[in-house]
C-alpha positions as CSV (number, residue, x, y, z in Angstrom):
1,X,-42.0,-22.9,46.9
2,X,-38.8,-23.4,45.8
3,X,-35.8,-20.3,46.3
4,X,-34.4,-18.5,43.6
5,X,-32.6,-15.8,42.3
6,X,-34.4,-13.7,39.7
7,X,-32.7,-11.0,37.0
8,X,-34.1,-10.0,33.6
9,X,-32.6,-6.2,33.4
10,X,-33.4,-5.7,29.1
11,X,-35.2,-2.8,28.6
12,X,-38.4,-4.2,26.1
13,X,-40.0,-2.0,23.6
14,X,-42.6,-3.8,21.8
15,X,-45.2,-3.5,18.6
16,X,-45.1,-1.6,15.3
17,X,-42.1,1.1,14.5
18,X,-40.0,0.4,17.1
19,X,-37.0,0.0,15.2
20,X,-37.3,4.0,14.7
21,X,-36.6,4.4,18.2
22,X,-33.3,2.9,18.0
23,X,-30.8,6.1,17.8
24,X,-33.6,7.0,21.5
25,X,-32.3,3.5,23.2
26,X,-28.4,3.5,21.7
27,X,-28.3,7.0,23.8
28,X,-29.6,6.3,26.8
29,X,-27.3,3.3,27.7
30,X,-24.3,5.4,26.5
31,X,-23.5,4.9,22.7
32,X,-22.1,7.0,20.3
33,X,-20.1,4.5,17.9
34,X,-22.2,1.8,17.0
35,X,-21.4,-1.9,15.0
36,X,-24.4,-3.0,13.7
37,X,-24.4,-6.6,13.0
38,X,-26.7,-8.4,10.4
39,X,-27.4,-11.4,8.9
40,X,-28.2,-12.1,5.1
41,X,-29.1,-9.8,2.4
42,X,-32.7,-10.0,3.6
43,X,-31.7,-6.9,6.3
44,X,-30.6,-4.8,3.3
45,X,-33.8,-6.0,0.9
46,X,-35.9,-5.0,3.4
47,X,-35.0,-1.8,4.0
48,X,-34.9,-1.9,7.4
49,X,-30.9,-1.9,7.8
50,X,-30.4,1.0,5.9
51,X,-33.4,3.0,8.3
52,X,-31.6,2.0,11.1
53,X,-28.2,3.2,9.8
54,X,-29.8,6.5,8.9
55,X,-31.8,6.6,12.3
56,X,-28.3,6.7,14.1
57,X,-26.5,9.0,11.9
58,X,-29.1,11.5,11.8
59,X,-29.2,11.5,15.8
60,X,-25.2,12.3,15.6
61,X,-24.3,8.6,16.3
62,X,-21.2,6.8,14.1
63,X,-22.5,3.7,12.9
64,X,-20.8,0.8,10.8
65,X,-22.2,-1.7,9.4
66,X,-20.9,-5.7,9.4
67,X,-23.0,-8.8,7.8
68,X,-22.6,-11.8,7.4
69,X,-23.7,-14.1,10.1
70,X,-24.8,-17.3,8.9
71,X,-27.4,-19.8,11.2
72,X,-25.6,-21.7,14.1
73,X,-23.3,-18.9,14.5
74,X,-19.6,-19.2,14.2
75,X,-16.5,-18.4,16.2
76,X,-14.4,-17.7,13.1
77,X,-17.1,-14.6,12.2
78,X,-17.2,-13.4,16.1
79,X,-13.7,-13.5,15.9
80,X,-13.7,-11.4,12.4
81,X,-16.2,-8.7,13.9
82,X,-14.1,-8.2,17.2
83,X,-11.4,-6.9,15.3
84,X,-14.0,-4.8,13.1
85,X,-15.7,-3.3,16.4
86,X,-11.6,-2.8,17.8
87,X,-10.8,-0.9,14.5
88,X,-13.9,1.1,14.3
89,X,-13.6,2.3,18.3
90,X,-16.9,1.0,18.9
91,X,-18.5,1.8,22.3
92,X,-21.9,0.1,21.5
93,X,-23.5,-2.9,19.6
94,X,-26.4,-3.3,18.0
95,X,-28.0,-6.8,16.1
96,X,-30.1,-6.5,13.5
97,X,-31.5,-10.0,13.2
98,X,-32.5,-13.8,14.9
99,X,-30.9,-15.4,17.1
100,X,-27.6,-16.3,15.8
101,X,-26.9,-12.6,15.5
102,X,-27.4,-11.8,18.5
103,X,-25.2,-14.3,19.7
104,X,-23.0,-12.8,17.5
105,X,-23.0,-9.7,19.3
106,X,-23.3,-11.2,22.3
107,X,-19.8,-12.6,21.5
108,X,-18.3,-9.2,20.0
109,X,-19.4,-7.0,22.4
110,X,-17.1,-9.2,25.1
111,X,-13.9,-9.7,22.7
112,X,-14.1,-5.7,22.1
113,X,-14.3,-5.4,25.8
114,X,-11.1,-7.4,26.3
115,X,-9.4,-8.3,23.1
116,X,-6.0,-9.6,24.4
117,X,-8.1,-12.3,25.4
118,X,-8.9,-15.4,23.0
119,X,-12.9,-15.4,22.7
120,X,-13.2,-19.3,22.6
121,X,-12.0,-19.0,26.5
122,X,-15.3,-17.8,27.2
123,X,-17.1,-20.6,26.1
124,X,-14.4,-22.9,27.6
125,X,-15.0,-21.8,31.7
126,X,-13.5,-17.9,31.5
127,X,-15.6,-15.8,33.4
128,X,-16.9,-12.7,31.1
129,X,-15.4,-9.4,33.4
130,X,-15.7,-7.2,30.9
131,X,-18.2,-6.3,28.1
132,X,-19.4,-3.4,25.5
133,X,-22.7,-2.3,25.8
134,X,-25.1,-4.0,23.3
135,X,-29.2,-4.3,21.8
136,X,-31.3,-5.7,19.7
137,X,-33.5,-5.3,17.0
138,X,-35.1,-8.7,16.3
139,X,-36.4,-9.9,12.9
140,X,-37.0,-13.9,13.9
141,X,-39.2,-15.0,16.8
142,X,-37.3,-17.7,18.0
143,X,-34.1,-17.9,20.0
144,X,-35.1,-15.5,23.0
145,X,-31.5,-14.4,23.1
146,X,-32.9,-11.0,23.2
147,X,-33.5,-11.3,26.8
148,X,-31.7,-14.2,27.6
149,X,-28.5,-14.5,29.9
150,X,-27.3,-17.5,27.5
151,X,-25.6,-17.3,24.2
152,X,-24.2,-19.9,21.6
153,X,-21.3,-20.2,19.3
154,X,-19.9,-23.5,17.2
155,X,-16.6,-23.3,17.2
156,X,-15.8,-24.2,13.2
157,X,-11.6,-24.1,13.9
158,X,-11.4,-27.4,15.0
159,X,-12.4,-30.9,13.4
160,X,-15.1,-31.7,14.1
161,X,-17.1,-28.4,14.7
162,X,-18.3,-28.5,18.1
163,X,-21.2,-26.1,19.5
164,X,-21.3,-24.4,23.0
165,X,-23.9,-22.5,25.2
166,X,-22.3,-20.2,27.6
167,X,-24.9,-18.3,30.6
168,X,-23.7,-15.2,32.3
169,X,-25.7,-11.8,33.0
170,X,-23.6,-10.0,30.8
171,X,-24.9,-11.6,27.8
172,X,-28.3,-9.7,28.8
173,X,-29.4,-6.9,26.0
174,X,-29.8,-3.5,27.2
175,X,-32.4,-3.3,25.3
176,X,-34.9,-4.8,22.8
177,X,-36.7,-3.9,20.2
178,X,-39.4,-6.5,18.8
179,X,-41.8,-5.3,16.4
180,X,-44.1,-8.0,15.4
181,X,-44.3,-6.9,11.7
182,X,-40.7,-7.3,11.0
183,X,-41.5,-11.2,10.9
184,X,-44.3,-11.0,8.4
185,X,-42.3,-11.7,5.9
186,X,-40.2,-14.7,6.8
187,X,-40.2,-18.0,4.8
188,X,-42.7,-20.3,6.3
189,X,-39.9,-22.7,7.5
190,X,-37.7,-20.5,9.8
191,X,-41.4,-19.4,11.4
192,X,-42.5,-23.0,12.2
193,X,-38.6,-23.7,13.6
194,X,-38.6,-20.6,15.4
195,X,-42.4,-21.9,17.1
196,X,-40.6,-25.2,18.0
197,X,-37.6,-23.4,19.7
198,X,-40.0,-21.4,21.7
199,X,-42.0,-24.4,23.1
200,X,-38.9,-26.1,23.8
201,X,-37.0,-23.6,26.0
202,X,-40.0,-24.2,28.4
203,X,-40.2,-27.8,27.9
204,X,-36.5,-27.6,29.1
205,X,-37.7,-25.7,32.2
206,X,-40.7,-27.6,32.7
207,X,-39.7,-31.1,32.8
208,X,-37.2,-29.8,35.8
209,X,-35.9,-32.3,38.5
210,X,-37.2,-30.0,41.6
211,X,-41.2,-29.2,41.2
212,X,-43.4,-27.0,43.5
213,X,-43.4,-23.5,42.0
214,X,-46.9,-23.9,41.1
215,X,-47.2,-20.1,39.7
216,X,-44.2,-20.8,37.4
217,X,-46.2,-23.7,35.8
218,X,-48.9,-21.7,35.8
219,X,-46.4,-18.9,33.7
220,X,-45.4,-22.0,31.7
221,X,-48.7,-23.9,30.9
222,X,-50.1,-20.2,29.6
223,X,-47.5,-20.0,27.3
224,X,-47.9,-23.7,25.9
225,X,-51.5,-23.4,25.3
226,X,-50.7,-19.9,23.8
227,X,-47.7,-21.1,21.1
228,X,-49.4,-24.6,20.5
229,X,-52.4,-22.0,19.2
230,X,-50.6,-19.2,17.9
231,X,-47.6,-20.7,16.2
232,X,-50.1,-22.6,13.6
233,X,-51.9,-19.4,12.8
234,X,-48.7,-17.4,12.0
235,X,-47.0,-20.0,10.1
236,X,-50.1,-20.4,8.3
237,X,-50.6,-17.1,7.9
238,X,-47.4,-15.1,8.5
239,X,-49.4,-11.8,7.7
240,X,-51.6,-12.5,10.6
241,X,-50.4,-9.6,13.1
242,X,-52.0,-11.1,16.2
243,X,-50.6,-14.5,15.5
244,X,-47.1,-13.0,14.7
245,X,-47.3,-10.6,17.5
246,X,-48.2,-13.5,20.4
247,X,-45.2,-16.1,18.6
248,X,-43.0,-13.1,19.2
249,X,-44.1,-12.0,22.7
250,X,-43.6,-15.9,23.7
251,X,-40.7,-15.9,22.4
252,X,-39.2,-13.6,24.7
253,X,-40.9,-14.7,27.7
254,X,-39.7,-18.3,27.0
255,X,-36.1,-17.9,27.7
256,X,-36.2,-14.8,30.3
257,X,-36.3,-17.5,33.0
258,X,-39.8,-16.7,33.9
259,X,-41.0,-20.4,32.8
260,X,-38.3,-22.2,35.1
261,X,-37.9,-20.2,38.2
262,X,-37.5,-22.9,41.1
263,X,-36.5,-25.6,38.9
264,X,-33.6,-26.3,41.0
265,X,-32.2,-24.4,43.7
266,X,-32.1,-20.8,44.0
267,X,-31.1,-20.4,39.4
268,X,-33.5,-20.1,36.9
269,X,-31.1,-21.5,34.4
270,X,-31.6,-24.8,35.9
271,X,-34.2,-27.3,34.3
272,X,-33.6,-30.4,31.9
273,X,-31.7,-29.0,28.4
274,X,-31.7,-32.9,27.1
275,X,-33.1,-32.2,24.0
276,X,-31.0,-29.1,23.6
277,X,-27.6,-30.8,24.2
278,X,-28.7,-33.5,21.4
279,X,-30.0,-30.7,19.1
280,X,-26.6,-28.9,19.4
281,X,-24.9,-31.9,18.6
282,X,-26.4,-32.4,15.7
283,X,-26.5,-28.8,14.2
284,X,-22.7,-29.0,15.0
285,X,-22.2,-31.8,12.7
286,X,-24.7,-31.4,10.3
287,X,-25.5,-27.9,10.5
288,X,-28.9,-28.4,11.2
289,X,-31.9,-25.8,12.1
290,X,-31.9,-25.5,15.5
291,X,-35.3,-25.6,16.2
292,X,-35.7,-28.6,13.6
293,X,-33.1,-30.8,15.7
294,X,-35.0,-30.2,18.9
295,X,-38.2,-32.1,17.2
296,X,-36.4,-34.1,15.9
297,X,-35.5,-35.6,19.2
298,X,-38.1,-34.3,21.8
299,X,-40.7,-37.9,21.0
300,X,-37.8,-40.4,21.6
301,X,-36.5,-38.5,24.6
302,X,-40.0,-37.8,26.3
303,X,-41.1,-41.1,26.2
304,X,-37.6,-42.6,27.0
305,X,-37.8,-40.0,30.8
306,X,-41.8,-39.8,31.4
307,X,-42.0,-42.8,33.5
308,X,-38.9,-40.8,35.8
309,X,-42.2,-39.0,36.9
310,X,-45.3,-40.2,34.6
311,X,-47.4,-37.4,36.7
312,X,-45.5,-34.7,35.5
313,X,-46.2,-35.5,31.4
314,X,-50.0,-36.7,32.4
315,X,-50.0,-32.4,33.9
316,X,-48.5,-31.4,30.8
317,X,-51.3,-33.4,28.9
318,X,-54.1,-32.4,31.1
319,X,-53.0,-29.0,31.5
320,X,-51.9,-28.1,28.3
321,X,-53.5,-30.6,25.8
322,X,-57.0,-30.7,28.0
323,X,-56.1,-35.0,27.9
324,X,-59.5,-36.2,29.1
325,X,-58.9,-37.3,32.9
326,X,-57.7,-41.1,32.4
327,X,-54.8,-42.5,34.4
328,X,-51.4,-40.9,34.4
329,X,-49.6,-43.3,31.8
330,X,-52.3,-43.2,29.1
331,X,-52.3,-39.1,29.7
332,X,-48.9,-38.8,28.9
333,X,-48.9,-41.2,26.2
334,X,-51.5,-38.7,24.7
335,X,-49.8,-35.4,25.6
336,X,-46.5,-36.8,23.5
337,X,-48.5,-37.8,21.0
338,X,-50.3,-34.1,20.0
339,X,-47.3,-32.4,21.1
340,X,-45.7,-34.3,17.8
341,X,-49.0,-33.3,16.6
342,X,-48.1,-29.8,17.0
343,X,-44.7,-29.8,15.5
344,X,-46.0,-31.3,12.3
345,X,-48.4,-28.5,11.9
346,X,-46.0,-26.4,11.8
347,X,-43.7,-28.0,9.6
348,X,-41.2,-29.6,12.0
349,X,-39.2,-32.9,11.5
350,X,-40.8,-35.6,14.4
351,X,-37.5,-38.2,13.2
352,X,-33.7,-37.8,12.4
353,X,-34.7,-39.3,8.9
354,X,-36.5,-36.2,7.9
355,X,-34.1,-34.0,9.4
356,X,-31.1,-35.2,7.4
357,X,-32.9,-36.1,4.5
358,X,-31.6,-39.7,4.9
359,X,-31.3,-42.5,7.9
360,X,-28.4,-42.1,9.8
361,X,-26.0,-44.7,10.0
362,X,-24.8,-46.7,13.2
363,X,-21.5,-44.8,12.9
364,X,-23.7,-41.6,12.8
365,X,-25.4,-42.0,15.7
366,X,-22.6,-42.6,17.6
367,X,-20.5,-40.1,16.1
368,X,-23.9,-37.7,17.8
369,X,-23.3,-39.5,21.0
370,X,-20.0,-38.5,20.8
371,X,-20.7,-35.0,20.4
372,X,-23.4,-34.3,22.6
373,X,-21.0,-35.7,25.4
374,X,-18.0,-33.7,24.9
375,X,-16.1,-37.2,23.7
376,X,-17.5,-39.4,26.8
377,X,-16.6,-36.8,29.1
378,X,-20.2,-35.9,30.7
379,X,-24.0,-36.6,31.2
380,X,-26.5,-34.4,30.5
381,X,-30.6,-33.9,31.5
382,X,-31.8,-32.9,34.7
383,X,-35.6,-34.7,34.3
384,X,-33.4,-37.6,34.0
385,X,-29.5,-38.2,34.4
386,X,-28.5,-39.2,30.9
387,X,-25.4,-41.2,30.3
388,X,-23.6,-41.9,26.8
389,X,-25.6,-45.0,26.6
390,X,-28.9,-43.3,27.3
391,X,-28.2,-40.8,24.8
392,X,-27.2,-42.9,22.2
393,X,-30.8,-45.1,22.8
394,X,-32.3,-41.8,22.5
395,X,-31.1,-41.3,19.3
396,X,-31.4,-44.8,18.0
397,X,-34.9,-44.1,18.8
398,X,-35.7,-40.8,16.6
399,X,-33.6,-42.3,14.1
């Protein structure tokens, strides 16, 4: 077994109601002004941002309100909210939402902490000292930023956008709050791209460079077999609690770390993160959905690495696809082949055609290439090394 160093502090409250807990959790981990930061209008149609405001208030806690947050989150709107949570005094913050908000507040509660500092510097190689308490209630199974280290901003004040992951263990919640039925009611499409996102942040840690954690493939295989069956049934039937409450459940687990301990060295964080890279390159150009861009590419890039180690994909296949017991190339041939499967059931683009809505262009894909290596300035995978010209066959590929 390989050695690592484990951490996953968030404080998890899980199943139905446990948004009316909130004012309970704010307390304990010392809040007493709150910003609460949202997305669209569906927080206020719902209902549920208005409970939580008058949850606080009537436990004696100042709470303010800020919306707003659009998908692939924006520096310009972290940068708006900071001053919001500086004017307001705020000691605490609180999303109400996916992903992207709680990147958001990821991102706010370190400005507020330090606001002489620019935010961007934080993405750039800053260490974060300093941050404000902050937790979550989530409305999107998808992201696992609720108890994730890692959190995401594109940066939309320079030309072109350009999209950054930044891992510390101060962008950990204090706590979260995931009540299955809060997701019932989201449009088919952001539940099948949320299901992709969770299979991919353990496909990331999976595919790793350093094996021989066998319980953490155990962890990881469980939680394939149990998305590739869930994630159908709730996008087929979003009103199925079960389904919505095992999507949500793996959702978390996925990006806690738990699927990748030992990957490399004694870091959880380490694993592959290919796909990811491409995916954020082309939501930073394109704006598309996250999960969506990982699909997109995951075909083209697995069967552009499997032969790095051909018995690692004919595992995957066995393991998680129960791939009749051939010989290791025609295995993972077949475990590529229904994990596309899988992200067609749930409405996920297999090709950058259906992505964009159009073939890219020569000048497109490289423009991606571009992108995904910060301008020709790094590599990225960890199953396999990828340089600028293995990235840009990648995406020739899932054109």
């Amino acid at each position: 077994m390989q050695n690592f160093v484990y951490c996953a502090p968030t404080e998890i409250v899980f199943g139905r109601g446990g948004e009316d807990r909130v004012s309970e959790f704010v307390r304990k981990y010392g809040g007493t002004r709150v910003l609460v930061i949202y997305g669209g209008s569906s927080a206020e149609r719902s209902g549920l941002l208005d409970r939580v405001i008058k949850n606080l208030r009537d436990s004696g806690i100042e709470a303010r309100s800020s919306g707003g947050v659009v998908p692939n989150p924006l520096l310009s709107t972290a940068r708006r909210k900071v001053r919001e949570a500086v004017d307001f005094r705020a000691d605490f913050v609180l999303a109400v939402g996916g992903g992207s908000v709680i990147d958001t507040a990821k991102a706010v509660a370190h400005g507020a902490a330090e606001p002489e500092r620019d935010l961007w510097d934080y993405w750039t190689g800053t260490r974060v000292e300093k941050s404000l308490p902050f937790g979550c209630i989530l409305t999107i199974s998808a992201a696992g930023s609720e108890t994730s280290d890692s959190c995401v901003l594109t940066n939309d004040e320079t030309e072109p956008h350009t999209k950054r992951g930044m891992s510390c263990e101060r962008n950990r919640c204090r706590f979260a709050i995931l009540d299955p039925a809060l997701t019932m009611t989201l449009p088919k499409r952001q539940i099948g791209a949320g299901v992709a996102d969770i299979f991919m942040h353990t496909s990331e840690r999976y595919f790793a460079p350093v094996l021989g954690n066998h319980l953490t493939d155990e962890i990881a295989e469980g939680l394939f077999r149990d998305i590739t069956l869930y994630g159908p049934k709730g996008y087929r039937n979003p009103q199925d609690y079960e389904a919505m409450s095992e999507i949500m459940w793996c959702g978390s687990i996925s990006h806690m770390g738990l699927t990748g301990l030992g990957s490399r060295g004694d870091t959880p964080r380490d694993g592959d993160w290919a796909c990811h890279q491409m995916g954020m390159a082309l939501s930073a150009l394109r704006n598309c959905t996250h999960g969506a861009s990982l699909t997109a590419v995951w075909g083209s890039w697995a069967s552009y690495v499997c032969h790095e180690n051909m018995a690692r994909f004919a595992q995957f296949a066995r393991r998680v696809w129960s791939v009749p017991d051939q010989n290791d190339a025609a295995a993972a041939e077949k475990g590529i082949e229904r994990t596309e499967e899988f992200f067609r059931s749930v409405g996920m683009p297999l090709t950058l055609t259906e992505l964009l809505g159009k073939e890219p262009t020569e000048r497109e894909i490289r423009e991606f290439t571009d992108e995904c290596t910060f301008q020709r300035t790094r590599t990225i995978g960890g199953f396999k090394e990828l340089s600028y010209s293995d990235i840009l066959r990648i995406y020739d590929m899932a054109r």
